[in-house]
C-alpha positions in Angstrom: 71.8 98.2 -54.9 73.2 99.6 -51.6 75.0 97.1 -49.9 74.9 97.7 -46.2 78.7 96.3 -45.2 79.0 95.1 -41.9 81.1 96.9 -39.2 84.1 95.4 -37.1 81.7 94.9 -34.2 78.6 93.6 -36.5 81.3 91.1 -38.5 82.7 90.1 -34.9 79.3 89.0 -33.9 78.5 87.0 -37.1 81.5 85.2 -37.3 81.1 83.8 -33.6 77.8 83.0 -34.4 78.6 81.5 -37.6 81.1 79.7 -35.1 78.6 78.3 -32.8 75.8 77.3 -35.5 78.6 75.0 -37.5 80.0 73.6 -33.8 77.4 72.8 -31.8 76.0 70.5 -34.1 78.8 68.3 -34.2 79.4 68.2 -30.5 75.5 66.9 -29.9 76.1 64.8 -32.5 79.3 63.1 -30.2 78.0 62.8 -27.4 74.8 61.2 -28.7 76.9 59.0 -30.9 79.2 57.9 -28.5 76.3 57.8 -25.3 73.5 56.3 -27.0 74.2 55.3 -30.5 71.8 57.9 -32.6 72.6 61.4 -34.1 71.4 64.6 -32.8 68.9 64.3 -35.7 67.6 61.0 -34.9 67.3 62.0 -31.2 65.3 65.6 -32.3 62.7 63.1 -33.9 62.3 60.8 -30.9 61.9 64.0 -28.8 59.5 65.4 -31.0 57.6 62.4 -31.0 57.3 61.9 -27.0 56.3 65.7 -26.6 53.2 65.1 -29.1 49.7 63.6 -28.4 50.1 60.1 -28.3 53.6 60.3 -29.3 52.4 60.6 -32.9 52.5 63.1 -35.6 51.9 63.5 -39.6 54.9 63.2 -40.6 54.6 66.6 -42.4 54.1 68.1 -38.7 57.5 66.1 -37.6 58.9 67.1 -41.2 58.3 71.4 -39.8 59.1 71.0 -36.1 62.5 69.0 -36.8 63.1 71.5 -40.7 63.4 68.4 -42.1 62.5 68.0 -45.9 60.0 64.9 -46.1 62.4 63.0 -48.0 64.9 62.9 -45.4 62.7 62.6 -42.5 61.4 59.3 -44.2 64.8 57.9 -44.6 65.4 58.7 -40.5 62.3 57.2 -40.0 62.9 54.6 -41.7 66.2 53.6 -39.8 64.5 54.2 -36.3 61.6 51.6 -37.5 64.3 49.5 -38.1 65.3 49.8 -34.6 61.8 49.2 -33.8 61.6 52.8 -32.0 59.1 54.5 -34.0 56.1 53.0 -36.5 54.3 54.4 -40.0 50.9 53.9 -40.3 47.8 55.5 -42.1 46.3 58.9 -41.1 43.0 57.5 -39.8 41.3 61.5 -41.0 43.5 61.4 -43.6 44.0 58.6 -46.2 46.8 60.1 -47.7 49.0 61.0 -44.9 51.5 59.0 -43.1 51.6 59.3 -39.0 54.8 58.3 -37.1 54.7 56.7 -33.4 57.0 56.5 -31.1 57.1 53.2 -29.9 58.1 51.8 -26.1 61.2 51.1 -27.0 62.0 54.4 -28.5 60.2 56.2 -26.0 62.9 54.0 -23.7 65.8 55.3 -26.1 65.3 58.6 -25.4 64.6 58.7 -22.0 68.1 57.0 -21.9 69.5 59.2 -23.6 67.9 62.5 -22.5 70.1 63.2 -19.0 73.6 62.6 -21.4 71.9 65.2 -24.2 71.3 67.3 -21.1 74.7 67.5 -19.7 76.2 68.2 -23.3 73.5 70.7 -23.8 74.6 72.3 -20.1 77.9 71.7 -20.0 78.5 73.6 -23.8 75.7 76.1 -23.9 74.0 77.0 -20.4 76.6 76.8 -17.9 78.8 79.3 -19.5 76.6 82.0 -19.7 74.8 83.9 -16.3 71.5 84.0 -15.7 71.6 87.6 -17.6 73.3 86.2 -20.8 70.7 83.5 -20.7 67.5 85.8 -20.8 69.2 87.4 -23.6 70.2 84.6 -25.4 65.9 84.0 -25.1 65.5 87.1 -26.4 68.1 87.5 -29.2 66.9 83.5 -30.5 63.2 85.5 -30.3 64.3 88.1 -32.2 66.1 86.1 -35.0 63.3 83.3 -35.3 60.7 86.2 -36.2 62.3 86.5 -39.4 63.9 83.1 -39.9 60.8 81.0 -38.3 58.1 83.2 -38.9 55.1 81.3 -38.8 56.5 79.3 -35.7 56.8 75.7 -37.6 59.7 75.0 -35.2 58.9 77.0 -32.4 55.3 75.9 -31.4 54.6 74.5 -28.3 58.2 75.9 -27.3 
């Protein structure tokens, strides 16, 4: 094999985003934490619900637009039933699979917590980069999700 090392400006440009992929997540997670009471995770699942039809999805649809494995989306769900912000109940076409609803008062959740998640999401990723930077950072995401999100799981309807 023929191991294709990475330069000093190819390394410089993993390791920052290496940086930012194992930072960001933690700050969302804060600022949600502190402003709402929910993780980033938990808040990805409510906002995946209120985009859908309904608010409802399979919960293997919410399993691929939040990369969640089913196991851990059920154990997620299963906390934000027991804040009575989202509901399980039978696939009415399908027997055997499980939809997830958001309820009112999760729908209430994260419209409450949406302009906080906004600001963090502003104030760490958007408002330090021009209008240039931002189209490239479209087209550089574009670019890496044809290989890493090929089939669009997490990118539909984006």
């Amino acid at each position: 094999m023929n191991t294709r090392w990475l330069d000093n400006h190819e390394r410089a440009a993993w390791l920052r985003l290496v940086a930012v992929v194992e930072l960001l997540p933690g700050v969302l997670d804060s600022q949600l934490r502190q402003d709402s009471n929910m993780t980033h995770f938990e808040y990805f699942v409510l906002a995946m619900l209120s985009e859908a039809p309904d608010r409802t999805l399979r919960m293997t649809a919410l399993a691929q637009r939040t990369n969640a494995t089913l196991p851990r989306l059920s154990h997620v769900v299963r906390r934000l039933e027991g804040r009575g912000w989202v509901e399980r109940f039978p696939c009415l076409e399908d027997g055997r699979a499980i939809n997830a609803r958001l309820t009112s008062p999760g729908w209430d959740a994260v419209v409450a917590a949406a302009p906080g998640h906004v600001d963090a999401v502003r104030h760490h990723i958007i408002d330090p980069l021009t209008p240039e930077q931002l189209e490239q950072l479209c087209d550089i995401g574009d670019a890496l999700l044809t290989r890493l999100d090929s089939d669009g799981r997490m990118t539909t309807g984006g």
